[in-house]
Structure formats: structure tokens, C-alpha cells
C-alpha positions as CSV (number, residue, x, y, z in Angstrom):
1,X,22.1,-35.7,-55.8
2,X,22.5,-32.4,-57.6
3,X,25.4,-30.4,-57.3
4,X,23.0,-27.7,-55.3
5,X,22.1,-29.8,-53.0
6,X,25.9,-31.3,-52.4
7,X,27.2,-27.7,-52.1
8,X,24.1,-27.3,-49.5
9,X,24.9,-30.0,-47.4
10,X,28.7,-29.5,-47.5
11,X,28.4,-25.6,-46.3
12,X,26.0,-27.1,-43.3
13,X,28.4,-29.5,-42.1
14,X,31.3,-27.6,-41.9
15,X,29.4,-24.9,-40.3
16,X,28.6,-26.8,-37.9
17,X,32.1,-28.5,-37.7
18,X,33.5,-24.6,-37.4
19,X,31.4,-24.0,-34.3
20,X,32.2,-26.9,-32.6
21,X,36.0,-26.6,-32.9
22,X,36.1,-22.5,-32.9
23,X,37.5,-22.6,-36.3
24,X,38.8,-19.3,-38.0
25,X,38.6,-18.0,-41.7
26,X,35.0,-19.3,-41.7
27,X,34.5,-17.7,-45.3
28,X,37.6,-19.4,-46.5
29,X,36.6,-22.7,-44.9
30,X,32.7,-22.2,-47.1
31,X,34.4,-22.4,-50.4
32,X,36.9,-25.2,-50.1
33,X,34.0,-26.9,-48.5
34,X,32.0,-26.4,-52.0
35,X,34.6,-27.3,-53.9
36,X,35.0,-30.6,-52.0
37,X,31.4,-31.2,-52.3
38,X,31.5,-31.3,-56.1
39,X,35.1,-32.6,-56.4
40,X,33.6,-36.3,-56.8
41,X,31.1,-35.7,-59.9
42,X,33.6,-33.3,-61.7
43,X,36.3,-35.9,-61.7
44,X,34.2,-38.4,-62.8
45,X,32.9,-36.7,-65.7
46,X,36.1,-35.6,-66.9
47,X,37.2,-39.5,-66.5
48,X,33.9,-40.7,-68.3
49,X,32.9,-43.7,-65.2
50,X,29.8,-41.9,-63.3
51,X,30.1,-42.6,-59.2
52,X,33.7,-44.2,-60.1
53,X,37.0,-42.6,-59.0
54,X,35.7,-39.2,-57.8
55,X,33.1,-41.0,-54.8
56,X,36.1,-43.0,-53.2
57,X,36.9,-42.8,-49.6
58,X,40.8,-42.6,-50.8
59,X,40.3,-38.7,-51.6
60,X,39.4,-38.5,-48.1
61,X,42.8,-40.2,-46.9
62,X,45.1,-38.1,-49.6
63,X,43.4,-34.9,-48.4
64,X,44.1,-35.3,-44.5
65,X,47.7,-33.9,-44.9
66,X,46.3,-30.9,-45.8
67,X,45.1,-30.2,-42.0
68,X,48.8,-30.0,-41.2
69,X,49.5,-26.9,-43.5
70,X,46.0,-25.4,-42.9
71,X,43.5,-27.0,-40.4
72,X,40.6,-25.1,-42.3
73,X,41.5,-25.4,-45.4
74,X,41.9,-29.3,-44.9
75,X,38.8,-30.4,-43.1
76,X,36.6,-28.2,-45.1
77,X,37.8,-30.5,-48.1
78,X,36.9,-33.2,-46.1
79,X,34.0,-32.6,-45.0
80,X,33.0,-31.8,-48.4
81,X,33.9,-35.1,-49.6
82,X,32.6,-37.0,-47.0
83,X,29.2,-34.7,-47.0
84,X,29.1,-35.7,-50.7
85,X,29.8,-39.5,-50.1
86,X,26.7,-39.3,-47.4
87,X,24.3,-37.4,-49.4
88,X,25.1,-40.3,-52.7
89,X,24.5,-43.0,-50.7
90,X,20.9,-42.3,-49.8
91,X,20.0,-42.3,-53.8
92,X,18.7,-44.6,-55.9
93,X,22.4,-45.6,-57.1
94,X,25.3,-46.6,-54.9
95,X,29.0,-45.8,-53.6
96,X,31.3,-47.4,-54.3
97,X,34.0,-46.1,-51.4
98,X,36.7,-48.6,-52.0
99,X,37.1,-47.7,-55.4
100,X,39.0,-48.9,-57.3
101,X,40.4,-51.7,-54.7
102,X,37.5,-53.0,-54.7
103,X,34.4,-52.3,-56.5
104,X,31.9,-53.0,-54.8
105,X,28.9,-50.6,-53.8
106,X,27.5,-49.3,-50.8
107,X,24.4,-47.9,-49.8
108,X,22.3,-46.2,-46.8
109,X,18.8,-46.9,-46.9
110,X,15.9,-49.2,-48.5
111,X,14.8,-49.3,-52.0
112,X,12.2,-47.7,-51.2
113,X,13.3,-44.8,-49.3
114,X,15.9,-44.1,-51.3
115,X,16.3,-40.5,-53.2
116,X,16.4,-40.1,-57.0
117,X,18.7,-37.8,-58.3
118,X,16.5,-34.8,-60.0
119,X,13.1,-35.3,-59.1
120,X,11.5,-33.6,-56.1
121,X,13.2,-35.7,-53.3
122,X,16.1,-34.2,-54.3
123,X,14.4,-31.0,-54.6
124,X,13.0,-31.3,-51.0
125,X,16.7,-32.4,-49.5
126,X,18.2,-29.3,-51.1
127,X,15.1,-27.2,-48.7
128,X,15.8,-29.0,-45.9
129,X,19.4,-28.4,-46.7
130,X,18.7,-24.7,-47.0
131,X,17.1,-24.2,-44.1
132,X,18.9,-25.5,-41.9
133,X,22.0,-23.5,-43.6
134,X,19.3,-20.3,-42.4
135,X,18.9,-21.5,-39.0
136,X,22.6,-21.5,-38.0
137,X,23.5,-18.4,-39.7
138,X,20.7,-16.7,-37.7
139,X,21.6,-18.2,-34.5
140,X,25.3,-17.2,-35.3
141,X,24.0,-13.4,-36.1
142,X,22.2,-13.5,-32.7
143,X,25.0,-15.2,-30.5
144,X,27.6,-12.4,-32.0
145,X,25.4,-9.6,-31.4
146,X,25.1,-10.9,-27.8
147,X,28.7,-11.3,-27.1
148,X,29.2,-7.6,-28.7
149,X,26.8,-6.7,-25.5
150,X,28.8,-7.7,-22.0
151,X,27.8,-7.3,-19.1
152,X,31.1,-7.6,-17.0
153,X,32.5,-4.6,-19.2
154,X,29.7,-2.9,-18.2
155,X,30.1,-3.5,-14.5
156,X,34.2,-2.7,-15.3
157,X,32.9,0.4,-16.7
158,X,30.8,1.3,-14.1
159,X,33.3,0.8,-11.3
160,X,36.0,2.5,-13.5
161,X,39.0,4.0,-12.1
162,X,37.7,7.6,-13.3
163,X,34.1,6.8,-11.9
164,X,35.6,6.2,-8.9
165,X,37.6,9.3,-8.6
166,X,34.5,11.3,-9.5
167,X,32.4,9.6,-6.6
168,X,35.2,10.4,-4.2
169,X,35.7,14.4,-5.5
170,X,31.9,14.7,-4.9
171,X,32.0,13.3,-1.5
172,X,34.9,15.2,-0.8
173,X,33.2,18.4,-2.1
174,X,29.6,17.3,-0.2
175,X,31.9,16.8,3.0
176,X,33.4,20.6,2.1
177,X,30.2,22.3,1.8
178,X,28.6,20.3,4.5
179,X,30.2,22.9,7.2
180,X,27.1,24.9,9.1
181,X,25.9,25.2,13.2
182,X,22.8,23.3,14.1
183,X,20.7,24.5,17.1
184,X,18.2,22.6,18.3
185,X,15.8,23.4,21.3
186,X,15.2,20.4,23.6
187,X,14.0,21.1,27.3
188,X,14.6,24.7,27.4
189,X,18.0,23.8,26.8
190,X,20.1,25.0,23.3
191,X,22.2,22.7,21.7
192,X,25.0,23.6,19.5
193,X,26.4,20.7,17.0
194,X,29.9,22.8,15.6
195,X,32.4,21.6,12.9
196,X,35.7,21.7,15.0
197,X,38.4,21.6,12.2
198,X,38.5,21.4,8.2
199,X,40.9,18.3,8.3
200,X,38.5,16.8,10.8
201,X,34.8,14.7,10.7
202,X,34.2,14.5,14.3
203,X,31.8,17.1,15.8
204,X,31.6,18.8,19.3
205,X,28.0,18.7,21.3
206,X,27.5,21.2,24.2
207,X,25.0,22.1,26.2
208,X,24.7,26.3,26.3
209,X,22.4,27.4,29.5
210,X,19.5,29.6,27.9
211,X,20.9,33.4,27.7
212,X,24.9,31.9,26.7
């Protein structure tokens, strides 16, 4: 695979590692990840073997005490590597993962589904790569933006202290102004409803004979 399409592939994967395990410096994570994913082919070339040192699993094993210093920092190398490892193994030429204990090869898939490096196959894998890369950053966008959005503060808001204080002073102030005499005619008979006290809710009915 190109070195596009390894970066591709690395930055999905640890996306998707970050979610699941809620990792932090996320941007951080994204580079080491990048660098991991073309780690392999850049050692290699400066050694002169193609797929030789650089694609072994051993990288993998030297770079897990990393996690101990910096958890992000450390699995985004990993996944890198490993993401790299993956993607080489579904060419057209193998692994070899024990390298150099032993040197033999491994591969994925079928001669005849396998993907040559630089043609259009790896052109397409690098798309796919892409967007899916899109999707998650999308998805991410939309998930933060309805987080920033909650509900229960709303509802906290809502039944605020201060809101509460405010419904209460405008009871109290209804209950204040809500002081008049009602008269009401019923059977020839008046009916006064009076307020007896400030301090008080409770309210006095009398009959009153017609002329009191």
C-alpha cells in the first residue's frame, strides 16, 4: 500500500480505538498514529530490505511500554503499526511478522483478491479509507453538538433556585392584591365573602338579611 492509504487507515483505527476507550488528546493521538503507519516502509528504505525489519510484529512488542508513560501516545503507535501490518498483508507481496526470527511470510487473502500496491485497488482502499475517516468525524461533530444541548440543565434551569423565588414573590404579590368584597345575590338573600386578616387565607361567609 501507499503511504496515503496507510496514514488513512491508521487515523481510522485509532479513531475509532479513541471512542471506544474515551481517549484524551485526540489530535496528539492522530499524528503518532501517522507516524506509526509509515514507521515500517521508512525503516526499510533507509535499511535497503523492502517489507524486512520495519513490517515486524517486534515493533509492536518494543512500543507497548510506551502506554505506561502516555496511554495515547503509545497505542496510537500501535495501532499504526499494526494498521500498517493489516493493510500489507492483503497485497500482492507478503509479511513477514517474525522478522528476522524467522523469515517466513504471511498473508491475508487469495491470489486473486489480493491488492497491488499503486494501481487502482489501492486507489479505491485509500476512498474507502477516506470515507469512512468522513463518517466518524461527522458523527463525532453531531454527537458533541448534542451533548452541548442538555436537557436536564435545562429542567435545572428551569426549576432554578431564583425561578423559584420569582414564582413564590408573584404568588405572594397575586395573594396581596387579591384582597376585594364579593356580593352575590342568591334567593333574595346577600352574601358577603370578606378577607378577615392580611396574615390570613381563610375567608368569612355571612348571610346579611336584605336592608343590613
Amino acid at each position: 500500500m501507499r503511504s496515503y492509504t496507510h496514514i488513512a487507515g491508521a487515523l481510522v483505527l485509532f479513531l475509532v480505538f479513541a471512542y471506544l476507550f474515551d481517549l484524551n488528546q485526540i489530535f496528539v493521538g492522530l499524528m503518532f498514529a501517522a507516524l506509526g503507519s509509515v514507521f515500517p516502509d521508512i525503516l526499510d528504505n533507509l535499511i535497503g530490505k523492502h517489507r524486512g525489519y520495519g513490517h515486524s510484529v517486534l515493533w509492536i512488542i518494543l512500543a507497548v511500554p510506551i502506554l505506561f508513560f502516555n496511554f495515547t501516545i503509545g497505542s496510537a503507535i500501535i495501532i499504526g503499526l499494526i494498521s500498517h501490518i493489516l493493510l500489507d498483508s492483503i497485497t500482492t507481496h507478503e509479511v513477514p511478522l517474525l522478522y528476522p526470527i524467522r523469515k517466513t511470510n504471511f498473508i491475508v487473502l487469495k491470489s486473486n483478491r489480493r491488492v497491488k500496491t499503486g494501481t487502482n485497488q489501492d486507489k479505491a482502499v485509500f476512498l474507502a479509507l477516506i470515507f469512512i475517516l468522513i463518517t466518524i468525524l461527522c458523527l463525532n461533530l453531531a454527537f458533541t453538538q448534542i451533548n452541548t444541548i442538555n436537557p436536564f440543565q435545562a429542567i435545572t434551569a428551569q426549576n432554578s433556585p431564583t425561578d423559584r423565588n420569582m414564582a413564590i414573590n408573584a404568588s405572594n404579590e397575586l395573594k396581596t392584591n387579591f384582597d376585594f368584597d364579593l356580593h352575590l345575590n342568591q334567593n333574595d338573600k346577600n352574601i358577603t365573602v370578606k378577607k378577615i386578616s392580611e396574615n390570613e387565607t381563610n375567608y368569612l361567609i355571612k348571610n346579611i338579611e336584605p336592608g343590613g
